[in-house]
C-alpha angles and dihedrals in degrees: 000000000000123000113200121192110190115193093219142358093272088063096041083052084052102041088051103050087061091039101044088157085052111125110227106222121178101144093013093202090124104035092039088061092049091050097038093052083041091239088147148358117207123208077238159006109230099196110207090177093105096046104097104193085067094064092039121099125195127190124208110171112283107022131042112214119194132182119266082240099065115118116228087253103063077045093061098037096038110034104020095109101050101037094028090173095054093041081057095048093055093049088060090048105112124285131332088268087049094044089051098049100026114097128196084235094062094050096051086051097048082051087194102166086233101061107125102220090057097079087048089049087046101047095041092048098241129193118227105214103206126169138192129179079272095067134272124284119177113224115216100247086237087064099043112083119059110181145328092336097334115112135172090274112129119227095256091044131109122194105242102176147351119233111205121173117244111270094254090175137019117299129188135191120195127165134177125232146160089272150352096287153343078058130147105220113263080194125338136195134213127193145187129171110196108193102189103063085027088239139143138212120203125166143165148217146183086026106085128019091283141018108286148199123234099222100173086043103056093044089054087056106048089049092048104038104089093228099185101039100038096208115161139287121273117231095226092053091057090056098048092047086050082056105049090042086059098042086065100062114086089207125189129199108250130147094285097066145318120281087241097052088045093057090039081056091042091055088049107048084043088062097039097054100040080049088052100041087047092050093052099051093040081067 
């Protein structure tokens, strides 16, 4: 196995374009537990640690974009106030170690339908900023991820940034596991109320072959949610929203949990967080 260590992003391009097969590692908490189960052996190691515009983060007024290289620490002490449901998802990464090595990017590479940025991104309607030596794109987050690991990436593209609009209303994250920490989701829920365009985001993950929004859900919500008075929450529009959060997963039974458990989860964290979102914002 090769192990490549471009200098910049220039050279990793580069590096990439002849080695198309080349596995990108900059946390490696994801690719060191492939290798060292031997799930996989890649033809190389493409090491983006000493490139410093992945680790950066810069602000304009309305969106936050941070480098693909940026642990889940510097997420949740950086850029916790302005994206508060990314900032939860990444306290529930793992452990500290993880937290400290682990990047977004490399979540949104690994597409595993149980990372657990993908329901934020997906809720807050984020931008993957990817380049190649044939330029840079950025791919809506709804369009990125294609199936069980497998995202839009092509196969001479590297993941730069991520683009995630400012948190203009309350967001929440919430997932169930086996136990407090260190946890792979059994089922997991993301939401964002965005008063005002008196929308909602809702998505899910660990439920269906990718990440996914929950479209019916999030329309419920944003007729039903009284934007201007602020009175509270009925009851009955919690459940339905619970439903129809549920309805959207595509579960399977595995070792982690039932179908069925996964969509009764599903109902309950989807109450709890609109509940708590709504609490919060009728404040």
């Amino acid at each position: 196995m090769d192990f490549l260590r471009p200098a910049d992003l220039a050279e990793a391009l580069d590096m990439k374009a002849a080695n198309p097969a080349a596995v990108p590692i900059a946390g490696g908490t994801d690719v060191m537990v492939e290798l060292n189960f031997d799930h996989s052996r890649p033809e190389a190691l493409l090491d983006l640690t000493r490139i410093p515009a992945l680790t950066e983060w810069s602000t304009s007024d309305t969106t936050v974009t941070f480098g693909a290289g940026l642990p889940y620490t510097r997420v949740i002490a950086e850029l916790g106030s302005m994206l508060p449901g990314l900032a939860m998802a990444s306290r529930t990464v793992g452990s500290p170690q993880i937290r400290n090595r682990g990047t977004v990017g490399g979540n949104l590479g690994a597409a595993s339908p149980a990372g657990d940025t993908h329901p934020v991104l997906l809720a807050c309607d984020a931008a993957v900023n990817v380049a190649s030596v044939r330029g840079p794109r950025t791919i809506p987050i709804h369009e990125f991820y294609l199936g069980v690991k497998r995202n839009a990436l092509a196969a001479d593209e590297l993941i730069v940034s991520v683009t995630v609009p400012k948190a203009t209303g309350p967001q929440q994250f919430s997932k169930v596991g086996t136990r407090n920490a260190m946890v792979i989701a059994v089922c997991s829920v993301s939401l964002a109320l965005h008063p005002a365009e008196r929308r909602v985001g809702a998505a899910i993950g660990s439920a269906a072959p990718t990440p996914r929004r929950a479209k019916l859900a999030e329309e419920f919500a944003a007729r039903e949610l009284d934007w201007d008075s602020r009175r509270s929450l009925e009851k009955s529009v919690q459940r339905r929203f619970g439903d129809l959060v549920a309805a959207a997963a595509s579960p399977i039974d595995d070792v982690r949990g039932t179908a069925a458990y996964r969509q009764h989860a599903l109902a309950v964290l989807a109450q709890r967080t609109l509940a708590w979102a709504w609490t919060e914002y009728s404040r």
